[in-house]
Backbone as CSV, one residue per row, in Angstrom:
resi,resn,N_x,N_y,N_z,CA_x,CA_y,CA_z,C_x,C_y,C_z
1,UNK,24.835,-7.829,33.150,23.428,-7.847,32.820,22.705,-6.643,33.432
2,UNK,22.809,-5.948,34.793,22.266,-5.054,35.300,22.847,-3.773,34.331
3,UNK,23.598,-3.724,33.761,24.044,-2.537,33.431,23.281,-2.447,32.004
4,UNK,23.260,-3.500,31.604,22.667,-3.492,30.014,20.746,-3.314,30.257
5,UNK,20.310,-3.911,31.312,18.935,-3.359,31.696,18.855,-1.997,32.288
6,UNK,19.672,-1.163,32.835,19.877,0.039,32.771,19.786,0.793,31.715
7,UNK,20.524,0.581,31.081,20.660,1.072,30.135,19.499,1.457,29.519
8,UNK,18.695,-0.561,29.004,17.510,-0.656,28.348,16.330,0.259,29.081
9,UNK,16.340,0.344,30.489,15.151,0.748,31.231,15.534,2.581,30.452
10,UNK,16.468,3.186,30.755,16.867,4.481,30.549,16.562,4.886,29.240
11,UNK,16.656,3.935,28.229,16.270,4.383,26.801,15.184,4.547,26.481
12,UNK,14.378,3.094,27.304,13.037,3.913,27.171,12.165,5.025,27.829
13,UNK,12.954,5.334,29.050,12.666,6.345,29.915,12.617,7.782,28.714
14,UNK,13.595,7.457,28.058,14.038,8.819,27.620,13.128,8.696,26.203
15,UNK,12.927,7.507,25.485,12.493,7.136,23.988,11.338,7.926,23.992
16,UNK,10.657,7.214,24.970,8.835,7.861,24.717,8.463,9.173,24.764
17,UNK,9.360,10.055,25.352,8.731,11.836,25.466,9.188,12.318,24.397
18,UNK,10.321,11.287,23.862,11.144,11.744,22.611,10.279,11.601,21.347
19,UNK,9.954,10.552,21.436,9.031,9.801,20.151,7.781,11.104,20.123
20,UNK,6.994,10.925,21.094,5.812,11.573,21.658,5.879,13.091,20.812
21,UNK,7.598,14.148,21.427,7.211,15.388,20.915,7.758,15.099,19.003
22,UNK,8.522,14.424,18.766,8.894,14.555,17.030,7.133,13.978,16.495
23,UNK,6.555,12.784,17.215,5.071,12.848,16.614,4.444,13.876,16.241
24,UNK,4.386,14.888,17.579,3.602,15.996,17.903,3.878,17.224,17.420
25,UNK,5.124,17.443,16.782,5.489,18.276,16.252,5.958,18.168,14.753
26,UNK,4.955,16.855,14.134,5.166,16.455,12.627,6.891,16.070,12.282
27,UNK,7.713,15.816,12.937,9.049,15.973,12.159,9.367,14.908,11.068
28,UNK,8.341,14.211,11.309,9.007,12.959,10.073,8.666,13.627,8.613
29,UNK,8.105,14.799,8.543,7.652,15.206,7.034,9.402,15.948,6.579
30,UNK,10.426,16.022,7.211,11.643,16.704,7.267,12.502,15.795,6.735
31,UNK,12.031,14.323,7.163,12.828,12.851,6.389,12.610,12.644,5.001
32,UNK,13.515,12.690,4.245,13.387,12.080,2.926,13.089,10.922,2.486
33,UNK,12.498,10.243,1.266,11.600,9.621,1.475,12.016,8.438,1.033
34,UNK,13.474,8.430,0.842,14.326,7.015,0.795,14.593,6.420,1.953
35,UNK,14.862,7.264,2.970,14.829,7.133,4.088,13.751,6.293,4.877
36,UNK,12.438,6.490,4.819,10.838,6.308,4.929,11.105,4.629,5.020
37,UNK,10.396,4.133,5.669,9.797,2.405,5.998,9.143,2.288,4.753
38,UNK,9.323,1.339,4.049,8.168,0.985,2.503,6.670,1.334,2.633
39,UNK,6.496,1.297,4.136,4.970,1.340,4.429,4.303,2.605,4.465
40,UNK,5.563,3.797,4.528,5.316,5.196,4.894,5.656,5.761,3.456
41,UNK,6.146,4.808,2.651,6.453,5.639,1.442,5.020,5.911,0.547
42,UNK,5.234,6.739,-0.628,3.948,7.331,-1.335,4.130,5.814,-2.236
43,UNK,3.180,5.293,-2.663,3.067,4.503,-3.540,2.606,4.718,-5.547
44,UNK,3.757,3.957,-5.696,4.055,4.597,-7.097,3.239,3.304,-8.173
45,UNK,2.404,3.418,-8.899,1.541,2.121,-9.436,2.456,2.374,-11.033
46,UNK,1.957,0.960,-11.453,2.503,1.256,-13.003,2.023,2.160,-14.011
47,UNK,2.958,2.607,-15.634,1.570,3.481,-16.268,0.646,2.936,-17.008
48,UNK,0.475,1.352,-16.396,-0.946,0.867,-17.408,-1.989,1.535,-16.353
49,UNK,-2.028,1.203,-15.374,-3.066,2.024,-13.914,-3.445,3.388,-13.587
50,UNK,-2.816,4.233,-14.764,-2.854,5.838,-14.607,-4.112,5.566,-14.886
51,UNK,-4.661,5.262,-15.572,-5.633,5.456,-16.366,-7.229,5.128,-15.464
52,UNK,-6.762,4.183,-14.185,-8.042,3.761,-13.845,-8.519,4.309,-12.111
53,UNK,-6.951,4.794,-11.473,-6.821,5.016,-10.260,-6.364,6.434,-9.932
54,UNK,-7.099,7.736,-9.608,-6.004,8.806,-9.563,-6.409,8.946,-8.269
55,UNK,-5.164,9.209,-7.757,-5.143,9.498,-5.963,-6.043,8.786,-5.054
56,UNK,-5.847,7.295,-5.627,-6.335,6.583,-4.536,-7.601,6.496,-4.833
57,UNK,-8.495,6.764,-5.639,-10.072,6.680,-5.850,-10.526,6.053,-7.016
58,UNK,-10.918,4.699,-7.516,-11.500,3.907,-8.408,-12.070,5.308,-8.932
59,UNK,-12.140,5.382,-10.969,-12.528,5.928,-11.538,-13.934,5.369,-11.978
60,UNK,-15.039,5.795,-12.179,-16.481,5.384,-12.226,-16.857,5.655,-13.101
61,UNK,-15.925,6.242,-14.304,-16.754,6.130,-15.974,-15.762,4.970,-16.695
62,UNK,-14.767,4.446,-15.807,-14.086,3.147,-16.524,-15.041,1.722,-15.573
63,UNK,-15.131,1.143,-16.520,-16.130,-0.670,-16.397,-14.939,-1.733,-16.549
64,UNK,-15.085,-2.095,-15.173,-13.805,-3.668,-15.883,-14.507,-4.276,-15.275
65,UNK,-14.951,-5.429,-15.537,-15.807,-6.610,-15.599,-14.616,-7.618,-15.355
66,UNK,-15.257,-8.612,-14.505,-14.516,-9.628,-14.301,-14.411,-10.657,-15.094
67,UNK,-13.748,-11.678,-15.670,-14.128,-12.935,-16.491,-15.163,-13.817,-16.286
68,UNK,-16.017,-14.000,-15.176,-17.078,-14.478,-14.542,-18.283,-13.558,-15.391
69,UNK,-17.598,-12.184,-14.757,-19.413,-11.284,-14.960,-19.090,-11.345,-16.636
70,UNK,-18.638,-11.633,-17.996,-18.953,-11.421,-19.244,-19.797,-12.447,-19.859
71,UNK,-20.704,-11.964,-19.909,-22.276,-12.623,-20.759,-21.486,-13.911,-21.768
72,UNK,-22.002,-15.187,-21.354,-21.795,-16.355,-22.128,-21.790,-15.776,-24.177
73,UNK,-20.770,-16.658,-24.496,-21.064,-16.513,-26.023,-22.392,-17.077,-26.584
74,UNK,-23.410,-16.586,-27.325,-24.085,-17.385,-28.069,-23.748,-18.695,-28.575
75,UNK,-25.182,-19.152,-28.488,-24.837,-20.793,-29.022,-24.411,-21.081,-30.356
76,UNK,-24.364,-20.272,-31.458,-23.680,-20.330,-32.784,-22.984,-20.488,-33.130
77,UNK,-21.557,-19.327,-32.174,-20.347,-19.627,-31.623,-19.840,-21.060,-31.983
78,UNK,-19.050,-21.415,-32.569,-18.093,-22.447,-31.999,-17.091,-22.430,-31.168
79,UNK,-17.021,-22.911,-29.998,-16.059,-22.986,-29.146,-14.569,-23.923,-29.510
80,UNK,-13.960,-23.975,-30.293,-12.857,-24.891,-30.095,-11.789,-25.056,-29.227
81,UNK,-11.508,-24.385,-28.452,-10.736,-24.338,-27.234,-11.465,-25.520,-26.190
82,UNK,-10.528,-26.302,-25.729,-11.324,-27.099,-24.881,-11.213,-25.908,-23.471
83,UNK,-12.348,-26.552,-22.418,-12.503,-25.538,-20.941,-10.967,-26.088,-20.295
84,UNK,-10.741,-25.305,-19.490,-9.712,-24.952,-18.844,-10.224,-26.146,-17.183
85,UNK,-9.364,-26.860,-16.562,-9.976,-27.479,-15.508,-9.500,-26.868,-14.330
């Protein structure tokens, strides 16, 4: 057990200045990106979404309205669908 907490104490002795300069000196842009944690990867959306999202920024001449916000049908309308519970 002492030898394996050695060990553990030594790795991190050594981990953190290690971690610290590859931070500090960008190296993870050198990793390929299969490689990458899912969380670090670029995120790839489907191509129905090209259309509404480019680089991360809601487009503001496209309107999507929620099913709530669309203005009731007129009363003329026949509804035959019963409501949904």
């Amino acid at each position: 057990m002492n030898t394996f907490l050695g060990y553990f104490v030594w790795g991190l002795i050594l981990a953190a200045p290690l971690w610290w300069l590859a931070w500090r000196l960008r190296l993870a842009r050198f990793v390929p990106n299969w490689a990458r944690p899912a969380s670090a990867r670029p995120l790839e959306l489907p191509p129905q979404l090209g259309a509404l999202v480019i680089r991360g920024k809601r487009r503001t001449d496209v309107v999507m309205r929620r099913p709530s916000a669309v203005p009731p049908a007129p009363a003329s309308a026949a509804n035959l669908a019963e409501p949904r519970s």
